[in-house]
N, C-alpha and C positions, 0 to 999 in steps of 0.2 A: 504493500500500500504506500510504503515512504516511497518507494523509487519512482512508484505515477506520479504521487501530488508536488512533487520536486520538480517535475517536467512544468513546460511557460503553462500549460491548458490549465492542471489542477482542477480538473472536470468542468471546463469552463468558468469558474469564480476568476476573478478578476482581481490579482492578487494586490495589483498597484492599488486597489482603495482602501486595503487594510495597512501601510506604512507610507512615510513620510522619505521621499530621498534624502542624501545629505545635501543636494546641493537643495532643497526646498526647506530644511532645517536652519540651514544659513539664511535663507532670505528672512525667516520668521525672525531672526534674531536682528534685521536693520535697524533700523532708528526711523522709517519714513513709512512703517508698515501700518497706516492709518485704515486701510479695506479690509483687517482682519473680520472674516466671516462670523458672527457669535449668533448664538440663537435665544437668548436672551433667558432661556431656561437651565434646569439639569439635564437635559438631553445632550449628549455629545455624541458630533457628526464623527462618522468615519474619518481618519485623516485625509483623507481624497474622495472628489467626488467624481464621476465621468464624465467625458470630455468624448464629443462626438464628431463624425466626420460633416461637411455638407457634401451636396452632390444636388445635381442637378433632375430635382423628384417629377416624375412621371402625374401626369392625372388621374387618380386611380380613383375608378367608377364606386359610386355605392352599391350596397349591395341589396338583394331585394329579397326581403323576409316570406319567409314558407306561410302560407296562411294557415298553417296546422304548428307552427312553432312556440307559441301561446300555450296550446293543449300538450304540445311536447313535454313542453318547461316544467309545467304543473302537476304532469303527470311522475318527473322525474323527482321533482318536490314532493308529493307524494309518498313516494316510493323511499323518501330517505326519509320520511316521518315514519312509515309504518316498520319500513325494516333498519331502525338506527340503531340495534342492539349488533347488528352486521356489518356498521361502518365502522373504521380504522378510529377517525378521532384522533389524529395524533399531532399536534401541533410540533411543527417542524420547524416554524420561525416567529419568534414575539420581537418587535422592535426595544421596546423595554424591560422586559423581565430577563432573568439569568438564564443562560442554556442548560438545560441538563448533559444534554450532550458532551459540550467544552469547557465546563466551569474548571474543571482538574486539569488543562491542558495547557500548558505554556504557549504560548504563541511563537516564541523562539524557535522553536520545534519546526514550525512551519515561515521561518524569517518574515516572520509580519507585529505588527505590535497589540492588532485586534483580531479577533476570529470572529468568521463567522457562525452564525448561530446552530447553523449544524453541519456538518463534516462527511461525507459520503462514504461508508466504513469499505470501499473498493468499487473494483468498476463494474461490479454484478450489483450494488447498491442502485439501485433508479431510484432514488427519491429526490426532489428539486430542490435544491437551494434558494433561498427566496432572500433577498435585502432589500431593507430600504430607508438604510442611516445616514446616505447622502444628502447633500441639500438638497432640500425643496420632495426629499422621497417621503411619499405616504405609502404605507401597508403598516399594520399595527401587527397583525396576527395571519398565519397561512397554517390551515388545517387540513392533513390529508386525510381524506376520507373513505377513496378507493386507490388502487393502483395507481391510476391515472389522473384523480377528480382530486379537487382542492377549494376547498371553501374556505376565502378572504372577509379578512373583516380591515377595513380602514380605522384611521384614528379622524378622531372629529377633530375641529379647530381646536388650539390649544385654550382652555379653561372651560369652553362649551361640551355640550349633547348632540352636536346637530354639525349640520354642513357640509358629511360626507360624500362628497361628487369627483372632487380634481383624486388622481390614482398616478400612483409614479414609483415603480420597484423593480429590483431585477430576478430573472430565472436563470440559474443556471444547473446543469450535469443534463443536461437536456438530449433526446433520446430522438434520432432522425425516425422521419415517417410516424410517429405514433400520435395519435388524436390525445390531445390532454382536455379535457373541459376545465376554467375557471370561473367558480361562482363569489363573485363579490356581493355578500350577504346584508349589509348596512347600507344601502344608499336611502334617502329620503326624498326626492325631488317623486312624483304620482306621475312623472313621463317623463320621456328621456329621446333626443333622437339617436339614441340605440337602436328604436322601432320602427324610425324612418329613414334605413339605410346608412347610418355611419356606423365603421368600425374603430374599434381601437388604435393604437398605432404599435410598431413595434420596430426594436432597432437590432439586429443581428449582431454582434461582435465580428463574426467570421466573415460573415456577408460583404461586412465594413473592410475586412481587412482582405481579403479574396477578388471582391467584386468592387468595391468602395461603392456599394448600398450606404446609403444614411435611412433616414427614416423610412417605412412604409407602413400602409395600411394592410390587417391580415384580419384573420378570425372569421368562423362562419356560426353557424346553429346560435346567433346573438339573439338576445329576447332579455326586455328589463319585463317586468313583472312585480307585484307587491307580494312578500310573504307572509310564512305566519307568527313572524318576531314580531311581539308587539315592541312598542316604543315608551319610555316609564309615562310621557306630557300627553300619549293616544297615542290610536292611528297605529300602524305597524312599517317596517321597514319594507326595502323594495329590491330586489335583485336582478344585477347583470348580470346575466352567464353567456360565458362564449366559447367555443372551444377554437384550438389550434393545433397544428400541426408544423413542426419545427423542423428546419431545413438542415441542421447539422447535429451531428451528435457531439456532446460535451462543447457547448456552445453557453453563451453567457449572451441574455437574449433580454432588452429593456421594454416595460410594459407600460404604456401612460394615454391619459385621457386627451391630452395635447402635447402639442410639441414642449417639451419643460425650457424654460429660460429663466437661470438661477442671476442671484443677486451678484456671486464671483461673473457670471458670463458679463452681466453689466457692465461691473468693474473693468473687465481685460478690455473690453468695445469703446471704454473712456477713454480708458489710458493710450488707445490704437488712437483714437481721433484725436486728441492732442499732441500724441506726436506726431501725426501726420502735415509733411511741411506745408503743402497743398491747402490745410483747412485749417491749420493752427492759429492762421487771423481772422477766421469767420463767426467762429466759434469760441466763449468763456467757459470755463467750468466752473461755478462757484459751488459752497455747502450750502445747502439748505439750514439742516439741523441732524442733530442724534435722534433714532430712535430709542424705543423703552430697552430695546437690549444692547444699544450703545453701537447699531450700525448706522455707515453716515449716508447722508441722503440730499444728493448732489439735484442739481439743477446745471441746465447750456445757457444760457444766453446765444443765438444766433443772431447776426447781421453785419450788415457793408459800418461800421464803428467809425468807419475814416472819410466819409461823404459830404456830412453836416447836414444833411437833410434832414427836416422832420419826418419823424416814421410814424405809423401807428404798430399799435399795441395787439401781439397776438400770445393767448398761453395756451402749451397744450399739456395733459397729465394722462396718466395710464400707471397701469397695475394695484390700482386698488385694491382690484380684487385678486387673491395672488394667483388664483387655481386658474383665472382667466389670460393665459401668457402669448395668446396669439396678440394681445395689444401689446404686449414689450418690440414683439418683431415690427408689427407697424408703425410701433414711435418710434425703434431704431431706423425703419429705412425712408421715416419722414425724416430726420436727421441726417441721412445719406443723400436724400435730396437737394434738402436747404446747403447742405456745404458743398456741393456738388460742383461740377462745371458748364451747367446747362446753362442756357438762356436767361429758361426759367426762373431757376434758381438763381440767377444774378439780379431778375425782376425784384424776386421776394427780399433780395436782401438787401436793395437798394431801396425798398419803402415800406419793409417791415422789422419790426426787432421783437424776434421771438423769443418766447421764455419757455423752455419745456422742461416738464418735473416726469422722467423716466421710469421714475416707481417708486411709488407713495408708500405702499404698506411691504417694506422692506422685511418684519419681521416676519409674516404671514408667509415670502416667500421661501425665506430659512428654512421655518418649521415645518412647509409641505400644509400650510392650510389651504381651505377653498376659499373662504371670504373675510375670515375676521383678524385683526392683529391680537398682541397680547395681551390686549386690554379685554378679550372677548368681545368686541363689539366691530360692527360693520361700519368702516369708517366714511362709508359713502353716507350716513346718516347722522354723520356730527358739524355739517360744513354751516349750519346757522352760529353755534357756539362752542368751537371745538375747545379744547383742555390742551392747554401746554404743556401739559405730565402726560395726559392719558392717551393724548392722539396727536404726539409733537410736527406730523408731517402736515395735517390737516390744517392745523393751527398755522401754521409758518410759511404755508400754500397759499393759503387765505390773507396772508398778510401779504404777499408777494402778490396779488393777485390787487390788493387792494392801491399797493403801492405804485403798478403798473398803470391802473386807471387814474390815478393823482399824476403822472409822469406824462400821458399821451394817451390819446385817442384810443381805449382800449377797444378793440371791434370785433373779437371774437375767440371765446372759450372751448374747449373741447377736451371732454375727460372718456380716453378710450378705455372700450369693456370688448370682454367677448357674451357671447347670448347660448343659453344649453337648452330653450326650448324651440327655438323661429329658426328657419335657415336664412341665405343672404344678408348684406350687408345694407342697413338703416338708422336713422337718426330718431335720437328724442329730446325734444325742443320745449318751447314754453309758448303758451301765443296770450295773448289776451291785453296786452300794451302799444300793441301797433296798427291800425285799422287796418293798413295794406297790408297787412300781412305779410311782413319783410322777413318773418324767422323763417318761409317757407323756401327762403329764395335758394340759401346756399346748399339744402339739403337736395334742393332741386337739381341744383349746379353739379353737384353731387352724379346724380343717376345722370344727368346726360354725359359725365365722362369718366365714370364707373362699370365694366360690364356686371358684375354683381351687385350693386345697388339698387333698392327695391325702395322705392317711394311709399307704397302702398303699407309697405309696414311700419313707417313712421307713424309718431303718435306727438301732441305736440299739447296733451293735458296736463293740468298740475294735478297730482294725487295729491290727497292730504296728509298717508302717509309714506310718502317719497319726497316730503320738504327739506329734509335736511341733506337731500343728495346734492351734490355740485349743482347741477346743471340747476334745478329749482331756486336754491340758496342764494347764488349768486346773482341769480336770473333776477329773485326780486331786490338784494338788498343795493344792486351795483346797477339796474335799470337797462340791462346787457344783454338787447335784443337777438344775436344769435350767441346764443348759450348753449351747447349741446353738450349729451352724452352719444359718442360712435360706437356702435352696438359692430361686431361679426358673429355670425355665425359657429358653432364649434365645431357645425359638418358640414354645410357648401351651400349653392345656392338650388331653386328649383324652378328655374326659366333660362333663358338665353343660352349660348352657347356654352357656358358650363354646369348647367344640368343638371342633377343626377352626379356630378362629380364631386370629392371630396376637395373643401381648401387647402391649397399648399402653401408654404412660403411664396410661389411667385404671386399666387394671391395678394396674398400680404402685400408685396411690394405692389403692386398694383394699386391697393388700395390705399395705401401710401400716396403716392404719386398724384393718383387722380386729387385725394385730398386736397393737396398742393397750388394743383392747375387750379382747382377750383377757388383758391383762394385770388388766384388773378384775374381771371373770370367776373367773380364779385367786386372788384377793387379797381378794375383797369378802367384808367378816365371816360373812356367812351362810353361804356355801361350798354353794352349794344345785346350781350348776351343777359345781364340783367333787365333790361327793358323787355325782353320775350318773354322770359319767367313770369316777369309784371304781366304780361299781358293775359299769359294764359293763367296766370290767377285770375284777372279779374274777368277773365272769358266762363269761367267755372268754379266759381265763388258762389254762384246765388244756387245756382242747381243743387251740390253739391253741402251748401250749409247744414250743418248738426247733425251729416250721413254717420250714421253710426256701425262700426264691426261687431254686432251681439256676439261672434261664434268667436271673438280673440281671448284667448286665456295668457296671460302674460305673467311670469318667474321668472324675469331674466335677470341681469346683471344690475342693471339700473333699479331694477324693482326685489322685492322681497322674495326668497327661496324656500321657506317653509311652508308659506300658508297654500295650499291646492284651492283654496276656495276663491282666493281671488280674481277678480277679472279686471282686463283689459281691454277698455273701451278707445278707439282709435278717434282721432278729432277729426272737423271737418276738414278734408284735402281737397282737392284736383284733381283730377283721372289723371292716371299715368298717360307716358307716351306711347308711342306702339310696341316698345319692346319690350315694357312692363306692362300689359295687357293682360286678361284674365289666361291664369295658368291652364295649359291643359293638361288632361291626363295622356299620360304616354304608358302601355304596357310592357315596352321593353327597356331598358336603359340600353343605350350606344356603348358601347365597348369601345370606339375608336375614340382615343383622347380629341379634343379641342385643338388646334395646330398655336404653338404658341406664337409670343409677338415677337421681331427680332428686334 
């Protein structure tokens, strides 16, 4: 058994996240080492967390659920109620509690400084290894229950009951060709588009280093469902199960709800844009403030500094919420924009000076929560009177936000989220301060140079209780006619040319970009493309007044995750254009990717 796990595979575990090199020892001992990762608790990260390849991701279709998958699920639930005196039951991996397995084992043994939670006793052992003590990993618990099956339980946000959706862990001694089923047994959201064709994602090790695969999409027989774990507050919990079929044997194989983008990736993407010579004058980095566990929490400054012109006032923020990380990718490659060497991007910087706050709830992203930081509380709900102690990003956002509109013409907000129930990409705005109806303009600006953007699913009411989100807060207390929250999707869109397909990073950048143009669009002296928008608002203004969506159920980012009862009622819009026109149903999904843009 010593002579295997001494070989690089060690049954695929990934030996580099359990030690520290020497030459990463030394850097910890600098004097200018101010990004030290902390998690603000007793939990201690692995010494290393994984570091992934990119590659250039294909469009991989959704996939299209058994109408008999439902009765499958239930029936296998079932089946482990009635004969659970027959299942294994044997927990394999607890994030916190001691191993039985390795508590007597020196880690020496194995030249590492941490062990993993269980040890594969040779290579006729198949049972998985499971972690998830990296940053930003959630898995609390993996129970194996058959040969093959393993029931997961998540850890909820730290000091809460509730929140379990964002999933980030690794498998590894992995067994080619064999169907594994995983059932994650705690989630709590009453739907999930699990059931509308998205799959999890999944990252190979070997794939990566054979094929140079980075991310994809896998899993089939998916089905969320509600089981019969009650909940202590009601209501009972709800399971994803999905099974897989793994491409390599003794493979160390990553499992998560989104692409993960941790608070170090941040960090390295700062420190790349600052040295870069190209952008090192376009661009500031200043501190915002500390968080509660003492990580720091930067802010850019973007624009032309050296011009004299008057500029207006633009802020953008993301990562609230942590488990939502497709917005970190979209505020990074709005930043790869604005520094850019386009045109465009010489427009914006020559008559705007942007402020963006990359990610607010730094501690949330540490610890692998979904929505809340340490303080337990969703900090998209403290922006009327946030706490200097309890919600220091909030608090110091809101000042920067206040100080920007005292400085210049501040003309537009935007706090990026990603959405776990709607597909495509749409805004939520505020209306009821402007006759014309100006907040409609830019979301408009939006879908016409967006191919995923969906007007129709904007909403543009105040809930009463969604006031203390950004977009509301500042909406009323700053008089800040386009106030948004930028909703994505967490599985793709369902019209135009991408379809049926899952969102990738090119997504992302895409949606980035258009972002951007759009902001010149709105702003460019002639006003030629805002004069249309005007126009066909008020072409479809009177028809159109106090239409209401009865059949919208809205949980997303912006809005509350617990309550199923809530609804979302859509305000009065515009009819879309012709490309966002009533969706049709299509029986088959296309298999032929989208051709991309060059």
């Amino acid at each position: 058994m010593m002579e295997y796990m001494d070989q690089e595979d060690f049954y695929g575990i990934q030996k580099a996240l359990y030690f520290k090199t020497e030459e990463q020892k030394a850097d910890l001992k600098k004097p200018d080492q101010e990004y030290i990762t902390k998690t603000g608790t007793d939990f201690v990260l692995l010494p290393n967390s994984p570091e992934f390849i990119s590659h250039n991701e294909p469009f991989e279709p959704m996939y299209i659920p058994k109408q008999t998958i439902l009765e499958e699920s239930l029936r296998r639930e079932i089946e482990r109620i009635c004969f659970a005196d027959t299942l294994l039951n044997k927990v394999i991996y607890d994030c916190i509690d001691q191993s039985p397995f390795t508590k007597d084992t020196d880690p020496q043994q194995y030249s590492v400084e941490v062990l993993p939670y269980y040890i594969p006793q040779g290579k006729e052992d198949i049972t998985l290894v499971f972690e998830s003590r990296f940053e930003s990993g959630n898995l609390r618990r993996a129970i194996q229950i058959c040969e093959y099956e393993y029931n997961l339980i998540l850890k909820p946000d730290y000091y809460t009951t509730m929140n379990t959706q964002w999933f980030y862990f690794s498998i590894s001694n992995t067994r080619k060709d064999v169907e594994y089923r995983f059932n994650i047994i705690n989630m709590m959201k009453p739907d999930s588009l699990y059931n509308s064709g998205m799959k999890p994602l999944l990252y190979s090790e070997k794939a990566a280093k054979q094929k140079k695969i980075g991310w994809f999409r896998d899993g089939h027989e998916i089905c969320y469902y509600q089981n019969n774990m009650k909940r202590k507050n009601g209501g009972f919990y709800y399971t994803l199960t999905f099974a897989v079929k793994f491409q390599y044997d003794y493979d160390c194989v990553y499992v998560a709800h989104c692409y993960p983008y941790t608070y170090s990736q941040l960090c390295r993407y700062l420190k790349q844009l600052e040295s870069d010579p190209a952008k090192k004058n376009r661009v500031k980095r200043k501190q915002l403030c500390q968080t509660i566990a003492g990580n720091i929490c930067d802010f850019l400054i973007i624009g032309d500094f050296n011009n004299g012109k008057e500029k207006k006032g633009i802020v953008i923020t993301s990562r609230v919420h942590p488990g939502e990380t497709m917005a970190s990718y979209v505020v990074e490659y709005m930043i790869d924009f604005l520094t850019g060497n386009t045109q465009e991007a010489r427009i914006l910087r020559e008559n705007f000076i942007f402020k963006i706050i990359p990610m607010l709830n730094i501690d949330g992203v540490v610890n692998g929560n979904y929505r809340c930081n340490l303080a337990a509380v969703d900090l998209n709900r403290q922006w009327i009177d946030p706490s200097k102690k309890l919600h220091p990003t909030i608090y110091n956002a809101k000042q920067l936000v206040r100080k920007m509109k005292e400085e210049r013409d501040l003309v537009l907000f935007c706090d990026i989220h990603g959405h776990s129930r709607k597909k495509n990409i749409f805004m939520y705005g505020c209306s009821g301060k402007d006759v014309g109806k100006r907040e409609l303009i830019f979301p408009m600006l939006n879908r016409n140079n967006c191919s995923v953007f969906s007007f129709k699913d904007c909403c543009f009411l105040l809930q009463k209780d969604r006031e203390g989100s950004a977009r509301i807060a500042l909406w009323r207390e700053l008089s800040l006619i386009n106030c948004y929250t930028l909703e994505i999707s967490f599985c793709g869109a369902d019209f135009g040319k991408y379809e049926y397909f899952h969102f990738n990073q090119d997504i992302y950048r895409e949606i980035a970009q258009s972002f951007c143009l759009s902001i010149i669009d709105c702003y460019e002296p002639e006003q030629v493309k805002v004069r249309q928008i005007q126009e066909e608002i008020e072409q479809n203004s009177l028809k159109n007044q106090q239409k209401d969506d009865k059949n919208s159920q809205d949980e997303g980012s912006d809005y509350s995750n617990d309550d199923p009862k809530e609804q979302q009622i859509q305000a009065a819009q515009p009819p879309m254009d012709q490309q966002n026109n009533q969706i049709k149903k299509v029986k088959k999904i296309p298999m032929l990717p989208p051709k991309k843009k060059k």
